[in-house]
PDB file of N, CA, C, O and CB in Angstrom:
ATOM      1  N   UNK A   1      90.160  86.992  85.954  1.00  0.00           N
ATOM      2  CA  UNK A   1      89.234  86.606  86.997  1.00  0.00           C
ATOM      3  C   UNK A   1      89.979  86.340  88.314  1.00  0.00           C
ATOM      4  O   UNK A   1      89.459  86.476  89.421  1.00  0.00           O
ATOM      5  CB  UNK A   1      88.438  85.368  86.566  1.00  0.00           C
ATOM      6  N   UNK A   2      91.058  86.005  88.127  1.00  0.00           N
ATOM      7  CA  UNK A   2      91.803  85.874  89.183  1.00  0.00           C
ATOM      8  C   UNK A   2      92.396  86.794  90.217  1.00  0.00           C
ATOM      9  O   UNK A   2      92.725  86.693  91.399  1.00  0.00           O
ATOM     10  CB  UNK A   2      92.551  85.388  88.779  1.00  0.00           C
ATOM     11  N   UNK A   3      92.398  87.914  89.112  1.00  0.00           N
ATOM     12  CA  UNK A   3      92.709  89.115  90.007  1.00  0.00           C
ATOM     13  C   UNK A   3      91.954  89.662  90.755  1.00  0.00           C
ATOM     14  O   UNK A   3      92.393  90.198  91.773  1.00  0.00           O
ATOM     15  CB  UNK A   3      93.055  90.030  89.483  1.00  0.00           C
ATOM     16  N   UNK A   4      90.351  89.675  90.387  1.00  0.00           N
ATOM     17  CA  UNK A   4      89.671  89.969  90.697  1.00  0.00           C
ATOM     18  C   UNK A   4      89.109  89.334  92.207  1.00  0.00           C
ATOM     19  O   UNK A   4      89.093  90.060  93.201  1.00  0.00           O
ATOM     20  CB  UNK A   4      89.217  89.982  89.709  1.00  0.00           C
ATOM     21  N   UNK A   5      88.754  88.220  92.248  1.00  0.00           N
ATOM     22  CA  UNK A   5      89.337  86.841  92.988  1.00  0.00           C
ATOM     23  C   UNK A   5      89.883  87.855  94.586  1.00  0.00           C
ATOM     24  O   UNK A   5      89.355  88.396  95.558  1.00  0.00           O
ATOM     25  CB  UNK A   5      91.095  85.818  91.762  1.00  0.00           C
ATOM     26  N   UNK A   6      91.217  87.630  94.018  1.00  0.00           N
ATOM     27  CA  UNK A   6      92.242  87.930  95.074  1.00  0.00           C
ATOM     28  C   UNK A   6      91.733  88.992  95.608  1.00  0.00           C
ATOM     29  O   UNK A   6      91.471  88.915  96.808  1.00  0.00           O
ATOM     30  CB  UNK A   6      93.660  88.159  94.663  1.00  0.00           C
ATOM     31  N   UNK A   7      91.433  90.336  94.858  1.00  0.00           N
ATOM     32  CA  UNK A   7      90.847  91.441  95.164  1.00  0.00           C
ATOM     33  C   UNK A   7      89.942  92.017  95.853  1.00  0.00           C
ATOM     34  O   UNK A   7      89.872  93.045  96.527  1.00  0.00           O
ATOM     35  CB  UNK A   7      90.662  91.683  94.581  1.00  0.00           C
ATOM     36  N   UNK A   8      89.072  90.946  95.489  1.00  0.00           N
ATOM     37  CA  UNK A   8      87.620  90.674  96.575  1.00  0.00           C
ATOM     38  C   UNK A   8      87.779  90.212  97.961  1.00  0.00           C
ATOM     39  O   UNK A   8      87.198  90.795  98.876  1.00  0.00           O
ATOM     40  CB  UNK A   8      86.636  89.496  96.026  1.00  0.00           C
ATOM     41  N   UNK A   9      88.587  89.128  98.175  1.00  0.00           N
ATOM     42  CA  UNK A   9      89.055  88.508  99.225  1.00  0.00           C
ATOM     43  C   UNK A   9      90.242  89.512  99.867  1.00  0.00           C
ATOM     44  O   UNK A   9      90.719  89.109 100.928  1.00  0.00           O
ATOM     45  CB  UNK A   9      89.525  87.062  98.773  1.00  0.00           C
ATOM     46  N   UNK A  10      90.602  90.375  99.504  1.00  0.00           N
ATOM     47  CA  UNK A  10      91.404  91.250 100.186  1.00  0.00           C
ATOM     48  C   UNK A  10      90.453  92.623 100.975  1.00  0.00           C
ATOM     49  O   UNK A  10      90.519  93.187 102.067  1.00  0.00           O
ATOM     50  CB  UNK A  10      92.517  91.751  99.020  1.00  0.00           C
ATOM     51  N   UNK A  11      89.647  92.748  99.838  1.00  0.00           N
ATOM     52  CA  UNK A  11      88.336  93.497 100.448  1.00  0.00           C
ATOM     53  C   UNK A  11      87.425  93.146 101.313  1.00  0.00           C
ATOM     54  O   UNK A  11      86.680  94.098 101.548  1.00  0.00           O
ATOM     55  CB  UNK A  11      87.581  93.776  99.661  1.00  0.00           C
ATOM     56  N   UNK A  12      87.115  92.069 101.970  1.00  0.00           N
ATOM     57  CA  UNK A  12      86.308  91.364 102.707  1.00  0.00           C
ATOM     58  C   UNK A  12      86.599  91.067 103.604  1.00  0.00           C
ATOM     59  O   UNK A  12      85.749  90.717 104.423  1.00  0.00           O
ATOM     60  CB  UNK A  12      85.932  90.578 102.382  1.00  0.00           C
ATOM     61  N   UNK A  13      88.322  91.049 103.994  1.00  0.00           N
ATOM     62  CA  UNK A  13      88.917  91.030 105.141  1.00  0.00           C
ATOM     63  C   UNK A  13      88.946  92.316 105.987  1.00  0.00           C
ATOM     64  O   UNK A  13      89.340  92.248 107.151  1.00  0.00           O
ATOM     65  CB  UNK A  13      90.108  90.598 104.889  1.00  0.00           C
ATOM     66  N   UNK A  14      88.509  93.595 105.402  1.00  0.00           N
ATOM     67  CA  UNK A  14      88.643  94.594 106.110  1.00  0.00           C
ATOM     68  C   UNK A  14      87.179  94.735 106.739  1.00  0.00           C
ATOM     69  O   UNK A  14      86.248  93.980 106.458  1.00  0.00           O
ATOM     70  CB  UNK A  14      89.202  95.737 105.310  1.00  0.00           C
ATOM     71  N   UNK A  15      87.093  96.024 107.808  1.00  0.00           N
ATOM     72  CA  UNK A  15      86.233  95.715 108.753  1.00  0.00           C
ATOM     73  C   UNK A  15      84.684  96.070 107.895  1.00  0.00           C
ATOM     74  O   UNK A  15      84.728  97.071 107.181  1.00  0.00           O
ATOM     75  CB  UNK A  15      86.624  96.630 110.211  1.00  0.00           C
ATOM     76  N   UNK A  16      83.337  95.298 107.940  1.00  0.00           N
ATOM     77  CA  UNK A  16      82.395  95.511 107.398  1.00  0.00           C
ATOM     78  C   UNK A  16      81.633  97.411 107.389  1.00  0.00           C
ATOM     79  O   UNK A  16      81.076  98.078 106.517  1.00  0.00           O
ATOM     80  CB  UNK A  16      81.673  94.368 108.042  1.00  0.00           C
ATOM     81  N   UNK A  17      82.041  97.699 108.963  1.00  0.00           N
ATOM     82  CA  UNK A  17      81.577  98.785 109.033  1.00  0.00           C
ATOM     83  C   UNK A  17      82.338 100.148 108.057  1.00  0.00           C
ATOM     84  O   UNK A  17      81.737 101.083 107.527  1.00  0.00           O
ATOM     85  CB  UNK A  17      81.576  98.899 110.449  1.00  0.00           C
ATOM     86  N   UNK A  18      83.370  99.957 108.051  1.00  0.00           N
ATOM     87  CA  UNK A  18      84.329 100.579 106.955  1.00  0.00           C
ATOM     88  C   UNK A  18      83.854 100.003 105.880  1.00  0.00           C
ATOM     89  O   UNK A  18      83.015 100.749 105.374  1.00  0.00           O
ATOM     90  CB  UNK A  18      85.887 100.339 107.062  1.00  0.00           C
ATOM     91  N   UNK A  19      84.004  98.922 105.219  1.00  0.00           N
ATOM     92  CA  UNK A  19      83.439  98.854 104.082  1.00  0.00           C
ATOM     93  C   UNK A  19      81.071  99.580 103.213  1.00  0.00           C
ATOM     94  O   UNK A  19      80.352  99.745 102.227  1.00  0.00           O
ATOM     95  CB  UNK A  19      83.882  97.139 104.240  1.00  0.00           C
ATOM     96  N   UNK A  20      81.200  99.659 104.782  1.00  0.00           N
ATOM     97  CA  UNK A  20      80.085 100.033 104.967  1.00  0.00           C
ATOM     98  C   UNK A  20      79.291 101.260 104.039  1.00  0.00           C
ATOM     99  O   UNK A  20      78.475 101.557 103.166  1.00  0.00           O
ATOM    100  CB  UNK A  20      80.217 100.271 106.199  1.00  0.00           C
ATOM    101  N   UNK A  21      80.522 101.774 105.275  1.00  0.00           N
ATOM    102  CA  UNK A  21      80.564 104.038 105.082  1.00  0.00           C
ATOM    103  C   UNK A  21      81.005 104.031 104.071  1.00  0.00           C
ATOM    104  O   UNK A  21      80.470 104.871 103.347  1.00  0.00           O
ATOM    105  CB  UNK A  21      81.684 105.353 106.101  1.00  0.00           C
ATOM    106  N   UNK A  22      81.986 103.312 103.471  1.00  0.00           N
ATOM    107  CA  UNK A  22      82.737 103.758 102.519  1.00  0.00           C
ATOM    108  C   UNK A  22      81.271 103.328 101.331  1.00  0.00           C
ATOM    109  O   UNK A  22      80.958 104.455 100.947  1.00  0.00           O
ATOM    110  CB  UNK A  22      84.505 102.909 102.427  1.00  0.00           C
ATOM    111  N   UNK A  23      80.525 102.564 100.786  1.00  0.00           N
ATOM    112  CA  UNK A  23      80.077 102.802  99.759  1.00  0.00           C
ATOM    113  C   UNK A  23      78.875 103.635 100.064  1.00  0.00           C
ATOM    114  O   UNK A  23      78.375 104.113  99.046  1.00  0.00           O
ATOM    115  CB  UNK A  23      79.932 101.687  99.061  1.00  0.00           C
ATOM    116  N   UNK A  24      78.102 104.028 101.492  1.00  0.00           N
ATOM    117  CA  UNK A  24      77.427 105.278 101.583  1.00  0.00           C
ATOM    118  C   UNK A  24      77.854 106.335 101.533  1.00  0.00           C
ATOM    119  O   UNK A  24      77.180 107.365 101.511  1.00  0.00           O
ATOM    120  CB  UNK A  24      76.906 105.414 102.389  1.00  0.00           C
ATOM    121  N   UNK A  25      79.235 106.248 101.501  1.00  0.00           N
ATOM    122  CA  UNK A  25      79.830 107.894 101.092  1.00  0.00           C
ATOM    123  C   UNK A  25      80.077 107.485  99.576  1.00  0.00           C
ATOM    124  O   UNK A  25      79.192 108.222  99.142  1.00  0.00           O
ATOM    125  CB  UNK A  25      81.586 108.583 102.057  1.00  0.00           C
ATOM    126  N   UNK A  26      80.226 107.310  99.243  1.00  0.00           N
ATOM    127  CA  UNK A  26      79.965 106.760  97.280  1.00  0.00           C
ATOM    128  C   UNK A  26      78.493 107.149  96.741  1.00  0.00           C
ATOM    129  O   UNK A  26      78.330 107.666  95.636  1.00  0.00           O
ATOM    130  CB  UNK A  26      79.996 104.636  96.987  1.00  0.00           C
ATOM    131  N   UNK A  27      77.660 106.912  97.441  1.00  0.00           N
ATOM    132  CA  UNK A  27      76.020 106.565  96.903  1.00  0.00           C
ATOM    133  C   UNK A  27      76.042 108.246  97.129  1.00  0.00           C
ATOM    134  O   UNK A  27      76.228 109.017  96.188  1.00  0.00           O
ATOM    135  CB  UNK A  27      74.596 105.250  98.077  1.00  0.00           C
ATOM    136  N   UNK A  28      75.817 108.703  98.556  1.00  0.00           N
ATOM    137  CA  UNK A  28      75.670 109.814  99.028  1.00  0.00           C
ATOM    138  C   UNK A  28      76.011 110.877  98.698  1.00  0.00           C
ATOM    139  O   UNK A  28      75.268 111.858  98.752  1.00  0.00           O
ATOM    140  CB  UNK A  28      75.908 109.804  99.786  1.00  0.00           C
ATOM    141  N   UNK A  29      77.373 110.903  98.231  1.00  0.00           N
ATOM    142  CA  UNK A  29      78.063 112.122  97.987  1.00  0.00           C
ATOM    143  C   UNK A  29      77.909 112.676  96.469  1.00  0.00           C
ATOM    144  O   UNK A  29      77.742 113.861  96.180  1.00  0.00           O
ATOM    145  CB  UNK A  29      79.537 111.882  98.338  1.00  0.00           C
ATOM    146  N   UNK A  30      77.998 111.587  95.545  1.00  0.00           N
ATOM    147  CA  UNK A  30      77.935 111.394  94.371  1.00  0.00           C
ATOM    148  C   UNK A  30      76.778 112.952  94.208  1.00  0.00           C
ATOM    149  O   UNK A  30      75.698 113.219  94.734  1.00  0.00           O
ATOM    150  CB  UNK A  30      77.440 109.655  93.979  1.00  0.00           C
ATOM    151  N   UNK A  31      77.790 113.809  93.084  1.00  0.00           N
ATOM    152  CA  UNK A  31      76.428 114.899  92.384  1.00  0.00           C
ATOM    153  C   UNK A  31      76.390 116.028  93.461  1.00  0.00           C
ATOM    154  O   UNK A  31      75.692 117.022  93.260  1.00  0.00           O
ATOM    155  CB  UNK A  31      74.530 114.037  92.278  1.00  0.00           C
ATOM    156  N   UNK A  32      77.020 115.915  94.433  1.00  0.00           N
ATOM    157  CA  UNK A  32      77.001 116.811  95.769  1.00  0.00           C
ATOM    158  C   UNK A  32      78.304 118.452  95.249  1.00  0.00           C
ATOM    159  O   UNK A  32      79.346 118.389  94.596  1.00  0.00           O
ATOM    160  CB  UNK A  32      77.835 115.424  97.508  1.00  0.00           C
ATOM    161  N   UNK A  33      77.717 119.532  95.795  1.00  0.00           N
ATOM    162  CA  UNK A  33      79.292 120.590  95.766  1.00  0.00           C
ATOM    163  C   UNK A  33      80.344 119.932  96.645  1.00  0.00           C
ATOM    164  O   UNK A  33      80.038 119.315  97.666  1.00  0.00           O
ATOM    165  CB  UNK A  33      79.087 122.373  96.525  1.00  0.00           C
ATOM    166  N   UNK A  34      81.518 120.075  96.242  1.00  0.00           N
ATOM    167  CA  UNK A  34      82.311 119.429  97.171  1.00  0.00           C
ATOM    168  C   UNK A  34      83.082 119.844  98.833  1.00  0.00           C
ATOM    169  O   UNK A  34      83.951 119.282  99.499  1.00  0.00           O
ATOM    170  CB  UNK A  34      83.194 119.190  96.319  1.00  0.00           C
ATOM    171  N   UNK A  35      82.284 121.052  99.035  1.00  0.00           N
ATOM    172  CA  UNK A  35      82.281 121.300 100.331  1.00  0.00           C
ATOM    173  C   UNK A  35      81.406 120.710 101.280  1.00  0.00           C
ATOM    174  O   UNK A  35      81.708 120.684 102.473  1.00  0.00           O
ATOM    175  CB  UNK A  35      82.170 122.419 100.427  1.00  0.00           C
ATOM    176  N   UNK A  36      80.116 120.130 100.755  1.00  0.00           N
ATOM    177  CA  UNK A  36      79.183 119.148 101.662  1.00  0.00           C
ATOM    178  C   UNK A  36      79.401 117.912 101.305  1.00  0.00           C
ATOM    179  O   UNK A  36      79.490 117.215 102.316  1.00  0.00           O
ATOM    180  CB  UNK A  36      77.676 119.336 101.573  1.00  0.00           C
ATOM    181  N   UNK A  37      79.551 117.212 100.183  1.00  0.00           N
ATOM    182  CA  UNK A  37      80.642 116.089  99.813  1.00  0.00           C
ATOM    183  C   UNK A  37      81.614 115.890 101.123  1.00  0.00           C
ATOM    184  O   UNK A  37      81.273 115.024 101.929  1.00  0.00           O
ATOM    185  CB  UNK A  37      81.638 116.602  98.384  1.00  0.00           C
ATOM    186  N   UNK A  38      82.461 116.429 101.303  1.00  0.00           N
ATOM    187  CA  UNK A  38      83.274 116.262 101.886  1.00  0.00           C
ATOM    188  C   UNK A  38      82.677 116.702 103.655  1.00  0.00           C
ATOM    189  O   UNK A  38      83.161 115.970 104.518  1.00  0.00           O
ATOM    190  CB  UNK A  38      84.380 116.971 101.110  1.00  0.00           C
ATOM    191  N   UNK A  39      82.337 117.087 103.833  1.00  0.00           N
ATOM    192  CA  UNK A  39      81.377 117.415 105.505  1.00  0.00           C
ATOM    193  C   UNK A  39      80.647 116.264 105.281  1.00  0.00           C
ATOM    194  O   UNK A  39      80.996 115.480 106.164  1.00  0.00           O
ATOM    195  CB  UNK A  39      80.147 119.059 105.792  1.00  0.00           C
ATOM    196  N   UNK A  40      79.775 115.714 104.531  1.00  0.00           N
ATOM    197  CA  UNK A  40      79.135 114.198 104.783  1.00  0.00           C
ATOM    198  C   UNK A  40      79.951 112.954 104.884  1.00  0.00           C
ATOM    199  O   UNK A  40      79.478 111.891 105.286  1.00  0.00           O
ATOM    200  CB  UNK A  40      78.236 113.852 103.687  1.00  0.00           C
ATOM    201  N   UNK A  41      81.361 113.135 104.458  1.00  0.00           N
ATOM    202  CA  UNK A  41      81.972 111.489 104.286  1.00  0.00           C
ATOM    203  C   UNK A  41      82.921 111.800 105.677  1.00  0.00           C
ATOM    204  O   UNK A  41      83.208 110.938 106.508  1.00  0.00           O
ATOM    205  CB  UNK A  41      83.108 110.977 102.417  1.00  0.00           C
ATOM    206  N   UNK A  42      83.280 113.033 105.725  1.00  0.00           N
ATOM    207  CA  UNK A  42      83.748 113.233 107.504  1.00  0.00           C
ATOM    208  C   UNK A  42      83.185 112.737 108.617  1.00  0.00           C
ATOM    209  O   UNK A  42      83.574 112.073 109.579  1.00  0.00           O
ATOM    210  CB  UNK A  42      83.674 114.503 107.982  1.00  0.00           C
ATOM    211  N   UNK A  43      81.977 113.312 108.187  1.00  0.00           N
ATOM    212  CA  UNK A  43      80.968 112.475 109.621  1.00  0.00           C
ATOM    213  C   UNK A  43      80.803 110.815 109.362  1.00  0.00           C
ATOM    214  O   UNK A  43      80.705 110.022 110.298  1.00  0.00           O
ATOM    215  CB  UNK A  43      78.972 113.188 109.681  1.00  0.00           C
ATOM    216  N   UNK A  44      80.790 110.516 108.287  1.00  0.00           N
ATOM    217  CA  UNK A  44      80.899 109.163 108.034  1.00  0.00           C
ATOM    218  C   UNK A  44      82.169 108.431 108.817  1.00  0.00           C
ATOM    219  O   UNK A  44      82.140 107.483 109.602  1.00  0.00           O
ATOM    220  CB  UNK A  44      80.999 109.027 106.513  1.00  0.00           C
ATOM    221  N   UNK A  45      83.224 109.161 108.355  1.00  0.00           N
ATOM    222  CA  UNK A  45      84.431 108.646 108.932  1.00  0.00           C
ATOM    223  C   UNK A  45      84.771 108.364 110.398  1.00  0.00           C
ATOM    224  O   UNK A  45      85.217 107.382 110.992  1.00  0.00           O
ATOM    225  CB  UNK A  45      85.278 109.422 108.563  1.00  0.00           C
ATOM    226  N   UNK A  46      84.282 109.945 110.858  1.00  0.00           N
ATOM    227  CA  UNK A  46      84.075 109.495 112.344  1.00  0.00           C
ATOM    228  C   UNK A  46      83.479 108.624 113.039  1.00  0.00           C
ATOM    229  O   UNK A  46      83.816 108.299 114.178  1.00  0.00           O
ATOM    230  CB  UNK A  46      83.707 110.143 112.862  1.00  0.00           C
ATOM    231  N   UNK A  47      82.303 108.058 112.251  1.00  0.00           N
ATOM    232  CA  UNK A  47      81.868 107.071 112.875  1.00  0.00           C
ATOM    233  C   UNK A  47      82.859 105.457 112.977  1.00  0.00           C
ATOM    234  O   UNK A  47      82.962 104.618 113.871  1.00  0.00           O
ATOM    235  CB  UNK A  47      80.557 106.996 112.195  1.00  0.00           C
ATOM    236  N   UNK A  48      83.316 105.546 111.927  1.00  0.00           N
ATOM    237  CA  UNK A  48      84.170 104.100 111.756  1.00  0.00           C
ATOM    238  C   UNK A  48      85.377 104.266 112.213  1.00  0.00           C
ATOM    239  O   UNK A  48      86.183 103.346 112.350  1.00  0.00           O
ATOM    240  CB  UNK A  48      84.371 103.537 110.312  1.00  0.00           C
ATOM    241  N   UNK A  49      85.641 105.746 112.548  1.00  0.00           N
ATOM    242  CA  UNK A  49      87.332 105.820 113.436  1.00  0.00           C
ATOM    243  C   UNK A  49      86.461 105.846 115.339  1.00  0.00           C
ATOM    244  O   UNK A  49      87.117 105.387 116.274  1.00  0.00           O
ATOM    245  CB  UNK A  49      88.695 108.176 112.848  1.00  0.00           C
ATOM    246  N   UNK A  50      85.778 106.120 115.459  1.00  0.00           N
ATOM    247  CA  UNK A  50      85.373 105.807 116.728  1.00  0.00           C
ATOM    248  C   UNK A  50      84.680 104.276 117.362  1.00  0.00           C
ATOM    249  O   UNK A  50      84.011 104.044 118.369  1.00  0.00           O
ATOM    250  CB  UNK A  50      84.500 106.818 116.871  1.00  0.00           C
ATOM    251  N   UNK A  51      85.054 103.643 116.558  1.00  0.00           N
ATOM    252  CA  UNK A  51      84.172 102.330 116.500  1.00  0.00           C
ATOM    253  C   UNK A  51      84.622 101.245 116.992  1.00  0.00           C
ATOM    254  O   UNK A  51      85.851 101.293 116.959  1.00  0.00           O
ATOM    255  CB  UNK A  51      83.842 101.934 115.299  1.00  0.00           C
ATOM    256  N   UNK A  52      84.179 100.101 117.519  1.00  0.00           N
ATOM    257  CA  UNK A  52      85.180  99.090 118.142  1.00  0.00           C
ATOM    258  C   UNK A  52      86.040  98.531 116.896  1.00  0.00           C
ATOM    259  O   UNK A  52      87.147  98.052 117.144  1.00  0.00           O
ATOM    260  CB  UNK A  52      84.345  97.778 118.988  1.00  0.00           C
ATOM    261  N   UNK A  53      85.699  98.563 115.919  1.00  0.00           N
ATOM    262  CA  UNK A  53      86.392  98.153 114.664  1.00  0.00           C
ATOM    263  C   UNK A  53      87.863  98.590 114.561  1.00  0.00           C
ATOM    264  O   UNK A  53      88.814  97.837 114.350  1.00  0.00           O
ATOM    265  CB  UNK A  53      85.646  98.719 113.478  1.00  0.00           C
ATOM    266  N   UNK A  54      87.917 100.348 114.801  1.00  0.00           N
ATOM    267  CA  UNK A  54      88.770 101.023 114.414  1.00  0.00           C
ATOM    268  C   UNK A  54      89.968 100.828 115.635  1.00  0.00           C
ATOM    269  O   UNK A  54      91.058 101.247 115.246  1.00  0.00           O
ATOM    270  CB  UNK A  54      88.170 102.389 114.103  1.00  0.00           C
ATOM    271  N   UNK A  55      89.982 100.294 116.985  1.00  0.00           N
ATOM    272  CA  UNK A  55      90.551 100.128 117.882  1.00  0.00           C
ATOM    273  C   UNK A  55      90.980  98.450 117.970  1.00  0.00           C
ATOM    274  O   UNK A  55      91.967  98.073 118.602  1.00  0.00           O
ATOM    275  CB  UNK A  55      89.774 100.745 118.859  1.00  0.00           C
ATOM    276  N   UNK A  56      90.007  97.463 117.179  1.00  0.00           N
ATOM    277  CA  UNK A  56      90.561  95.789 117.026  1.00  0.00           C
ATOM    278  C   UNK A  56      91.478  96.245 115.609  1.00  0.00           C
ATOM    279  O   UNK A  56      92.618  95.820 115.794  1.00  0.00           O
ATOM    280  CB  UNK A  56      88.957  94.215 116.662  1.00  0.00           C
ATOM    281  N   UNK A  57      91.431  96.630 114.882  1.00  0.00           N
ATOM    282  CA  UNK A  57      92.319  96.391 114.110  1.00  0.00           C
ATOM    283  C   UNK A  57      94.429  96.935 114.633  1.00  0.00           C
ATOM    284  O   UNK A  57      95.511  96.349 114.637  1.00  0.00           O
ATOM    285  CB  UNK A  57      91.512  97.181 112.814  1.00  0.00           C
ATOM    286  N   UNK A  58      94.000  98.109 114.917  1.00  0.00           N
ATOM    287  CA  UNK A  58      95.390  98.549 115.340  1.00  0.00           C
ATOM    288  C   UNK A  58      96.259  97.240 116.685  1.00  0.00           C
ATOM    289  O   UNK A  58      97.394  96.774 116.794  1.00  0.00           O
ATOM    290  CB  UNK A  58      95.041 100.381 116.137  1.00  0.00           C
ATOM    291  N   UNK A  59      94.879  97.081 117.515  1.00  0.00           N
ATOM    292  CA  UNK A  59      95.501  96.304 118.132  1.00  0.00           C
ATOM    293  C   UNK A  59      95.826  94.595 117.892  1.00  0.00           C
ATOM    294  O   UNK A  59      96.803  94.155 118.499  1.00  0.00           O
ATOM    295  CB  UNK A  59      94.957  96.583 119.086  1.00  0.00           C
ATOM    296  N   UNK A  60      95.152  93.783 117.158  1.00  0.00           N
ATOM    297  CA  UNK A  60      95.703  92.949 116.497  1.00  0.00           C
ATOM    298  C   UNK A  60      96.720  93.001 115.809  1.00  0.00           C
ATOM    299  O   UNK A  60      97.420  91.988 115.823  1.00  0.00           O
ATOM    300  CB  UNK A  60      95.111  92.619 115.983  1.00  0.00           C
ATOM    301  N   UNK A  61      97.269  94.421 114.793  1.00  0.00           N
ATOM    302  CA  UNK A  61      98.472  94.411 114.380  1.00  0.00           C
ATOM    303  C   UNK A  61      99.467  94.379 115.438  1.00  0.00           C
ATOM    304  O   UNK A  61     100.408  93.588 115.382  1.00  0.00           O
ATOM    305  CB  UNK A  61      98.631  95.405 113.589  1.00  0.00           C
ATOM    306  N   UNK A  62      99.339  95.055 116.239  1.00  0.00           N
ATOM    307  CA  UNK A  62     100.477  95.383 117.927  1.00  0.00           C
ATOM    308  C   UNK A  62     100.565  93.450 118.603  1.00  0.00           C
ATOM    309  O   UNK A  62     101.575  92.966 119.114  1.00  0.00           O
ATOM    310  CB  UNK A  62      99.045  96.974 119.818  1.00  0.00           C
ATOM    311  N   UNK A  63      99.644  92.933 118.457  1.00  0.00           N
ATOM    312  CA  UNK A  63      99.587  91.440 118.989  1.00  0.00           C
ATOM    313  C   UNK A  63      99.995  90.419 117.387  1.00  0.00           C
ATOM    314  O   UNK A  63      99.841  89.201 117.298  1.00  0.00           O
ATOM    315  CB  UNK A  63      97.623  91.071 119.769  1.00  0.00           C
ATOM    316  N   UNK A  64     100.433  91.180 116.468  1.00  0.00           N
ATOM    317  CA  UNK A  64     100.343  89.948 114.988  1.00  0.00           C
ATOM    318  C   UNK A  64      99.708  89.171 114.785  1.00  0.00           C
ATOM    319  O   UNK A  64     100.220  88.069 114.590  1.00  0.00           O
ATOM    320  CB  UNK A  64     101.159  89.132 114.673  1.00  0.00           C
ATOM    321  N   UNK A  65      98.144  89.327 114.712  1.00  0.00           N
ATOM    322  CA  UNK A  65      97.381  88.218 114.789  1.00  0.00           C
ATOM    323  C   UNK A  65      96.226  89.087 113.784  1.00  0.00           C
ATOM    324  O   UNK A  65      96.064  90.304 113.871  1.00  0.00           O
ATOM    325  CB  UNK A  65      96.962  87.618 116.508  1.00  0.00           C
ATOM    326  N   UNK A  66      95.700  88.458 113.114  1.00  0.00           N
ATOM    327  CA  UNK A  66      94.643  89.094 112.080  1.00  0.00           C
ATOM    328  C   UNK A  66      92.880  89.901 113.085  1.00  0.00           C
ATOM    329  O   UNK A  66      92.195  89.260 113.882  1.00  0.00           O
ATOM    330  CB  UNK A  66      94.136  87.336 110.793  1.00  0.00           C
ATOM    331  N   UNK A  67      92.736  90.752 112.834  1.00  0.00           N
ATOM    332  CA  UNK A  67      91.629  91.358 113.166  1.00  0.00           C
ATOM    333  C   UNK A  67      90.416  90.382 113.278  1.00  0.00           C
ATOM    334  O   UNK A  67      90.011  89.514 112.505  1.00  0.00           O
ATOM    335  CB  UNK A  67      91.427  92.393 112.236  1.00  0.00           C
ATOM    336  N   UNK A  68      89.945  90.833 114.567  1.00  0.00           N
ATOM    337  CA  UNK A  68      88.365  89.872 114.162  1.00  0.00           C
ATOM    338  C   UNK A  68      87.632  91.203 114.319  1.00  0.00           C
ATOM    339  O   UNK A  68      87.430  91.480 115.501  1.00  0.00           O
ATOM    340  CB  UNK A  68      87.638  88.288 115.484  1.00  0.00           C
ATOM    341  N   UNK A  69      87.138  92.187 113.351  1.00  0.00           N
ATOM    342  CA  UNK A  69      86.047  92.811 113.051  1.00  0.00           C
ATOM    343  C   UNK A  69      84.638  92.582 113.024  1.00  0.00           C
ATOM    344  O   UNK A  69      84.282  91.738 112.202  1.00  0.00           O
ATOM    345  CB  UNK A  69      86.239  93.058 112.237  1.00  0.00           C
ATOM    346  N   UNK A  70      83.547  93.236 113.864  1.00  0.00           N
ATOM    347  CA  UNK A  70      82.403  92.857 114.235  1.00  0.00           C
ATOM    348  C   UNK A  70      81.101  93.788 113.899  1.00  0.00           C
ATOM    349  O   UNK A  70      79.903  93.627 114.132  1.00  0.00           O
ATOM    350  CB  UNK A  70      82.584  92.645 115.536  1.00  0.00           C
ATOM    351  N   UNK A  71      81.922  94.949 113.180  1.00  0.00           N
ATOM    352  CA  UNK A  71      80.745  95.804 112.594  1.00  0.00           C
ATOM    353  C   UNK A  71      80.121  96.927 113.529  1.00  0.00           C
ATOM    354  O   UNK A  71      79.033  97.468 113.328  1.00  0.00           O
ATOM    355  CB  UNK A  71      79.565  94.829 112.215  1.00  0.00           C
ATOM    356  N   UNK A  72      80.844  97.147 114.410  1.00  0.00           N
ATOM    357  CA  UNK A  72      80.205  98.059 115.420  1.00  0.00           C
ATOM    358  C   UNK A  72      81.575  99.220 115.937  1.00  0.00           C
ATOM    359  O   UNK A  72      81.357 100.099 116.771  1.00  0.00           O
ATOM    360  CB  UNK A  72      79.510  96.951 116.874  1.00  0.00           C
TER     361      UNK A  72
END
């Protein structure tokens, strides 16, 4: 339980909107050929690499200070 624990709390620190896409590309893709599989979790991606999320995190690492992620 403990691992689990830790695991969760390591997952919850990352940004919501990433954690977001990532289980609609799970739900979504699931049962798909894997040439549209993969064209749906792309566009997914782009959204969370273009995102204010994807630009606070890099730069909190550059400043050493933990991310404040806001979902957008």
């Amino acid at each position: 339980m403990e691992e689990v624990e830790t695991l969760a709390d390591r997952i919850t620190r990352d940004g919501p909107l990433s954690l977001k896409k990532i289980k609609e590309s799970v739900i979504t893709c699931m049962g798909l050929p894997i040439k549209e599989g993969l064209m749906r979790e792309y566009k997914l991606g782009r959204e969370v690499f273009n995102s204010k999320d994807a630009r606070a995190g890099p730069k909190a690492f550059m400043e050493k200070r933990d991310p404040k992620f806001i979902g957008e």
